[in-house]
C-alpha positions as CSV (number, residue, x, y, z in Angstrom):
1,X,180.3,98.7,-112.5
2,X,177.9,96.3,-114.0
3,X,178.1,95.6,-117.3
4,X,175.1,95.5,-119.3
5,X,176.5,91.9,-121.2
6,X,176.6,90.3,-117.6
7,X,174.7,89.7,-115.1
8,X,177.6,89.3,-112.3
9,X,179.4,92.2,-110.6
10,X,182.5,93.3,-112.6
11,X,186.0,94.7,-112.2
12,X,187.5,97.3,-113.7
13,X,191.3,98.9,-113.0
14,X,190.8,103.1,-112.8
15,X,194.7,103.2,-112.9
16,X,197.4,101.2,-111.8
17,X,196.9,101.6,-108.5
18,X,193.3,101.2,-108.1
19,X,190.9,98.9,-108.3
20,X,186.9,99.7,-108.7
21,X,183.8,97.6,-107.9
22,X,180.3,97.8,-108.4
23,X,178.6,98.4,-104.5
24,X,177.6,94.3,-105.2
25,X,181.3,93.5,-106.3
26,X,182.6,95.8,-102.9
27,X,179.9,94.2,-100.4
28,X,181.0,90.8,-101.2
29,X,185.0,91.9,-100.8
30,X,184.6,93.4,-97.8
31,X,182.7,90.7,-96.4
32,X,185.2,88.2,-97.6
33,X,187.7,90.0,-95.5
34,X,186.1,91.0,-92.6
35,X,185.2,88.0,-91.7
36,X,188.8,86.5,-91.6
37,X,189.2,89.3,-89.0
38,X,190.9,91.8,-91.0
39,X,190.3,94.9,-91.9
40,X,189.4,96.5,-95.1
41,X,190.6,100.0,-97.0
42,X,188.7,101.5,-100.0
43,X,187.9,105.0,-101.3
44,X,184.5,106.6,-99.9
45,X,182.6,108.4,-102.8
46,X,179.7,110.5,-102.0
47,X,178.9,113.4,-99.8
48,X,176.9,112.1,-96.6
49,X,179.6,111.9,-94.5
50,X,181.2,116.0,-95.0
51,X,182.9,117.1,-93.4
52,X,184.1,114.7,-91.6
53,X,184.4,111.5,-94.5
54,X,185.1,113.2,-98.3
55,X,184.5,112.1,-101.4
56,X,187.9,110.4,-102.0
57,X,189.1,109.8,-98.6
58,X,190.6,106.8,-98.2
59,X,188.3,105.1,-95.0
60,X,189.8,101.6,-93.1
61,X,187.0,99.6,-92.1
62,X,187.3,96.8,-88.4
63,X,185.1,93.6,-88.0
64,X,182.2,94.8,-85.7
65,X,182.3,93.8,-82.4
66,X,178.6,93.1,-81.2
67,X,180.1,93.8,-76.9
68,X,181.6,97.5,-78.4
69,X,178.7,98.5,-80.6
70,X,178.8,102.5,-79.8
71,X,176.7,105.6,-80.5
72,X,178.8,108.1,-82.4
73,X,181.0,105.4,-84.0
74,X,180.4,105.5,-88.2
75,X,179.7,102.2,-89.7
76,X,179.3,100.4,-92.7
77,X,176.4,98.5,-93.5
78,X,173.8,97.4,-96.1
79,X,171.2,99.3,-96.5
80,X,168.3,97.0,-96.5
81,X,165.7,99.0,-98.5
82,X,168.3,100.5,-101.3
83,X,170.7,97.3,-100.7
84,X,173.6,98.9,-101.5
85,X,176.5,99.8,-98.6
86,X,176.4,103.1,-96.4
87,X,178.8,104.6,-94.0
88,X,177.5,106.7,-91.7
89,X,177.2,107.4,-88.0
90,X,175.7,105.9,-85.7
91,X,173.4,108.5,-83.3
92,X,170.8,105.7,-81.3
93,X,171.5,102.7,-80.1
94,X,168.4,100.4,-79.7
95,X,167.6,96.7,-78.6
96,X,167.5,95.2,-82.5
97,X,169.8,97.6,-83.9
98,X,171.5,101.2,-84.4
99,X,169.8,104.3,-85.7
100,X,172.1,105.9,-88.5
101,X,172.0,109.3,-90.2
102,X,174.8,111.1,-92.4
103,X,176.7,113.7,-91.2
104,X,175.8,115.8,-93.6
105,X,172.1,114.9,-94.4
106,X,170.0,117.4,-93.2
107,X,168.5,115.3,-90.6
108,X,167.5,112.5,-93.1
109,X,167.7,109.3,-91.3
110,X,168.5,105.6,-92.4
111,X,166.5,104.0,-89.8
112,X,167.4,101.7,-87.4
113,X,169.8,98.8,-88.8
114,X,169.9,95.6,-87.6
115,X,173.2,94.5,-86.1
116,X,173.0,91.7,-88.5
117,X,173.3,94.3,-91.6
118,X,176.4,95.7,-89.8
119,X,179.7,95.7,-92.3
120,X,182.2,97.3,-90.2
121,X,183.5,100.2,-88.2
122,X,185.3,103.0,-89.7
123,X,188.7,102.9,-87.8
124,X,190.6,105.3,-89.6
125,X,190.5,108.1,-92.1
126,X,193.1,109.5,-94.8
127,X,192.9,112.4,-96.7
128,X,195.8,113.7,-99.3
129,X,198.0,110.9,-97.2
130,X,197.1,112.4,-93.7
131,X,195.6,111.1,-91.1
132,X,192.6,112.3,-90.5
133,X,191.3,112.5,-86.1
134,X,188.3,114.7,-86.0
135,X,184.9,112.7,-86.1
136,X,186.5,109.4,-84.3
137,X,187.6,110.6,-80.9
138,X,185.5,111.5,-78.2
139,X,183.7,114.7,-80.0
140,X,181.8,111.6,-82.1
141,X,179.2,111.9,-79.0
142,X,178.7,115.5,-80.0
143,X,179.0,115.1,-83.5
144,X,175.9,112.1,-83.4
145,X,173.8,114.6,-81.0
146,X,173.9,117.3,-83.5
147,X,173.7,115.5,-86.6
148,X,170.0,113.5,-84.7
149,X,169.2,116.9,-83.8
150,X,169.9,118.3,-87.6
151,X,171.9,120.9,-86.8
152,X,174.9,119.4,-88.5
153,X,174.4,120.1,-91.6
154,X,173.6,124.0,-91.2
155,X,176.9,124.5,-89.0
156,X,178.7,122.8,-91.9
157,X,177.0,124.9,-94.7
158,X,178.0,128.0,-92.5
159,X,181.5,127.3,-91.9
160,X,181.6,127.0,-95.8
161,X,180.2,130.2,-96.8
162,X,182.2,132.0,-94.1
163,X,185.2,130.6,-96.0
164,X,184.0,132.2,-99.1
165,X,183.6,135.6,-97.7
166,X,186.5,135.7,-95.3
């Protein structure tokens, strides 16, 4: 959160156990990390990503590797028109860069990213302390031909209204 007194990202604690930063503040952190060859672990917020990356979901993020840059891999990255960091899935794979959309986006895409704006790949996923497989093993090829297809979304928007009725 920025506070209107400074001009700087700020922190804030949520809790004891949790830490929150403005997108600036969690950029710069991640970066710091990544680059010593670590990886990095912070709470997603948002919706893009359902059902595969909830709001809440705790999301591990690995150092890109420009040789294993993959279609249907989700990544983090800066967004360079809204300048703020993204995760979502990659579903082209072009000469200067990916093309990413949102799982759950309604076909809405990011445009294509240069590799240079690449944070990180999402390695692993945790939801209510659970693992969490589906979206990062070899379905993420289907998954990123639906989702640049836009049929994603309405498959997801089904299987929750069929939940509501059955």
């Amino acid at each position: 959160m920025i506070n209107p007194l400074h001009k700087k990202p700020q922190l804030y604690t949520i809790n004891a156990n949790e830490l929150a930063l403005s997108n600036p503040a969690l950029v710069e952190l991640m970066q710091a990390v990544l680059e010593k060859g670590l990886s990095f672990r912070f709470r997603a917020k948002g919706w893009s990503m359902a059902p595969f990356i909830r709001d809440g979901d705790i999301v591990t993020v690995s150092p890109p590797k420009s040789e294993s840059l993959r279609v249907g891999d989700v990544y983090a990255f800066v967004h360079p028109e809204m300048r703020k960091m993204v995760m979502h899935r990659a579903v082209a794979k072009f000469e200067k860069g990916l093309l990413f959309q949102g799982d759950n986006s309604l076909g809405k895409k990011d445009g294509v990213i240069p590799f240079e704006l690449l944070l990180g790949r999402v390695i692993q996923i945790e939801r209510n302390n659970h693992r969490v497989y589906l979206g990062l093993g070899l379905e993420r090829y289907l998954i990123a031909w639906l989702s640049r297809l836009g049929f994603l979304t309405p498959i997801y928007l089904v299987s929750i209204a069929s939940k509501r009725f059955f």
